[in-house]
C-alpha positions in Angstrom: 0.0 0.0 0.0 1.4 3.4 -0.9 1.6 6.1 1.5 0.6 10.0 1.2 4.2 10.7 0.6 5.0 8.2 -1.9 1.8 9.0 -4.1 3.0 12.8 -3.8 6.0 12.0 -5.2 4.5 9.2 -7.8 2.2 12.4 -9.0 4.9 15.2 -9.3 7.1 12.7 -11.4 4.1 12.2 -13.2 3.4 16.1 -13.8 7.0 16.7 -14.7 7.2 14.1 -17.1 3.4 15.3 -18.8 5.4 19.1 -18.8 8.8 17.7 -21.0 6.6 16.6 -23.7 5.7 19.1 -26.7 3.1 18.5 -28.5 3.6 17.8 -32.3 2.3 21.1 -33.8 -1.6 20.7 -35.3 -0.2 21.7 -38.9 2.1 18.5 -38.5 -0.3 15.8 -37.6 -1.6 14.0 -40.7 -3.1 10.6 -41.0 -1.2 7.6 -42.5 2.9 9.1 -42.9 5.2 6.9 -43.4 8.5 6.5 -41.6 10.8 6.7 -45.0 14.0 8.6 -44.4 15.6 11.1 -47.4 18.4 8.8 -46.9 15.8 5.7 -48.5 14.7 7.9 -50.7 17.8 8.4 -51.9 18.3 5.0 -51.9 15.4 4.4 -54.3 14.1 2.6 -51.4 10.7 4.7 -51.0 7.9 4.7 -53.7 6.1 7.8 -55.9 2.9 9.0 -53.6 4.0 7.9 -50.3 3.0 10.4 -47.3 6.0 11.7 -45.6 7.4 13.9 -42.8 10.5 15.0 -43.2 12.3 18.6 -42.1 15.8 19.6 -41.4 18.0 23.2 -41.6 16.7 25.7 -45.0 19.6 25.9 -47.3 18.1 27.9 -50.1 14.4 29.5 -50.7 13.3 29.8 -54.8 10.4 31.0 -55.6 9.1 30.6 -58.8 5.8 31.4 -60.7 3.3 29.0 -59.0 5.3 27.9 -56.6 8.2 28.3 -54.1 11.1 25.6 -53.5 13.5 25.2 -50.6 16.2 23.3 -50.3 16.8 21.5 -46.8 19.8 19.3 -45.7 17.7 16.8 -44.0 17.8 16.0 -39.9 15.8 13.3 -37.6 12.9 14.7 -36.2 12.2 14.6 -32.4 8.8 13.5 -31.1 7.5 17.0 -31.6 8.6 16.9 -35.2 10.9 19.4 -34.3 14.4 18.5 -36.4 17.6 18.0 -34.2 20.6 20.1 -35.4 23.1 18.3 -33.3 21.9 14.3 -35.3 23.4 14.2 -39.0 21.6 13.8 -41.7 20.7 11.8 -44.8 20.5 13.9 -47.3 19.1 16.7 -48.7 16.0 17.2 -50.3 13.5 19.9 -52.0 10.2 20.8 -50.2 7.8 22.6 -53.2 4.9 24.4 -51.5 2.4 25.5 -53.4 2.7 29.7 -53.6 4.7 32.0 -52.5 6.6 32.1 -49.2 8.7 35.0 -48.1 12.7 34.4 -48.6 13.3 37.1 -45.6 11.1 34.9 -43.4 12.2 31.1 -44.4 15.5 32.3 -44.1 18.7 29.4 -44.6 19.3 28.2 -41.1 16.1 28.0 -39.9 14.6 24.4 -38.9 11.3 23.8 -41.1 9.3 20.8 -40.9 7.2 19.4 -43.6 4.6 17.1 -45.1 3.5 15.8 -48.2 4.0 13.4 -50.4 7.3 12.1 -52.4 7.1 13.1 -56.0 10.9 11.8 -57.1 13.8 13.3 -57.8 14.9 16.3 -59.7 18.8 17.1 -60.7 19.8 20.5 -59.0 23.3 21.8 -58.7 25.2 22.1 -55.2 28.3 24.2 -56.4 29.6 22.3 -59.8 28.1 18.8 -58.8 24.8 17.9 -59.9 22.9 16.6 -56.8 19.4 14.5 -57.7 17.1 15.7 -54.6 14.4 13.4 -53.7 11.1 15.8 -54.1 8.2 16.7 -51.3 4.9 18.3 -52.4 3.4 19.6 -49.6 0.6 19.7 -48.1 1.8 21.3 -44.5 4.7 23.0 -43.9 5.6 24.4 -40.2 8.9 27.0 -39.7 10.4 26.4 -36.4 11.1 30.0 -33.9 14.1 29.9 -33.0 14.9 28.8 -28.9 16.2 31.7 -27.0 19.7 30.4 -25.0 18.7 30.6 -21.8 22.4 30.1 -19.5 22.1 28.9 -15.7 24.4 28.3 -13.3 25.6 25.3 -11.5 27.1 24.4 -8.4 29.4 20.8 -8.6 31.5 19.1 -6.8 34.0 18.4 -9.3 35.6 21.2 -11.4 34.6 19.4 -14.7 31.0 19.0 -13.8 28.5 16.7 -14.2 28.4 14.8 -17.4 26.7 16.2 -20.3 27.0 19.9 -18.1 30.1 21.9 -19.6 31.9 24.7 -16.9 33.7 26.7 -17.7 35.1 27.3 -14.0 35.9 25.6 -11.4 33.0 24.0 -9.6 30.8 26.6 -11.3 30.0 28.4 -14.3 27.7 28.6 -17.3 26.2 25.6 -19.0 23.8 24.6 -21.8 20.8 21.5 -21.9 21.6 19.0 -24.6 17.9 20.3 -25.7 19.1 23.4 -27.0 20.3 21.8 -29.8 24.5 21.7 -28.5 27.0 23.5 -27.2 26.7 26.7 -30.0 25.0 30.1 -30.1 22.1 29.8 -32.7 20.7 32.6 -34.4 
């Protein structure tokens, strides 16, 4: 039989695990996506029509008459569907939303998630090399905000801290969450 104290803590563990998660964004959630990667897409591996989610870092934004294209170096998606800078990728690939989206606003750094469907390949150069980009027409696309570094301080007992916590002082000093996407200032 549990007591008063044990259930208290049984229910704050419980409320701080239900305040880590984030929610997939609404735009995100479509029914039946498939879990092929750019990387078997690539691979020839994934077939014309299939439902995808993929997103990563913008590299380029081109908008042309009907429609606008942008270029993403592909990254695993977290739960959320929020892409991880700090995992590497499999690729790159071109997202073509229908219309026009603003090139000072889906700027190249910026995380962007999207879904749609796989529509094949097209040839597109990267410098001098002609690179064949697996193709996403999408249905929903959703531009990350950026997260705002937020430092805190520590106290340790050793002067190298406490595993993935990085001082940069003796016992104490400023750190960063492995959730903030690394050790680097983003923009």
């Amino acid at each position: 039989m549990m007591g008063d104290f044990q259930r208290f803590w049984l229910f704050m563990g419980l409320l701080l695990l239900a305040g880590c998660a984030s929610p997939m964004p609404q735009e995100l959630r479509q029914p039946h996506i498939s879990h092929a990667t750019v990387a078997a897409a690539r691979a020839h591996q994934v077939s014309l029509g299939l439902r995808v989610r993929w997103g990563g870092i913008i590299t380029q934004v081109t908008n042309r008459p009907a429609s606008t294209w942008i270029q993403i170096i592909s990254k695993p998606l977290r739960a959320s569907g929020r892409p991880r800078r700090d995992a590497s990728g499999g690729g790159r690939f071109l997202a073509r939303v229908p219309g026009f989206l603003d090139p000072g606003i889906y700027t190249p750094g910026r995380k962007i998630t999207v879904v749609g469907v796989f529509a094949g390949f097209e040839q597109y150069p990267i410098g001098n090399y002609l690179y064949d980009f697996p193709i996403v027409r999408t249905v929903a696309t959703y531009l990350w905000h950026p997260r705002p570094i937020t430092p805190y301080y520590y106290g340790g007992p050793w002067p190298w801290g406490f595993g993935w916590v990085v001082p940069f002082g003796p016992g104490i000093g400023p750190g960063w969450h492995p959730d903030n996407d690394g050790p680097h200032f983003r923009r």
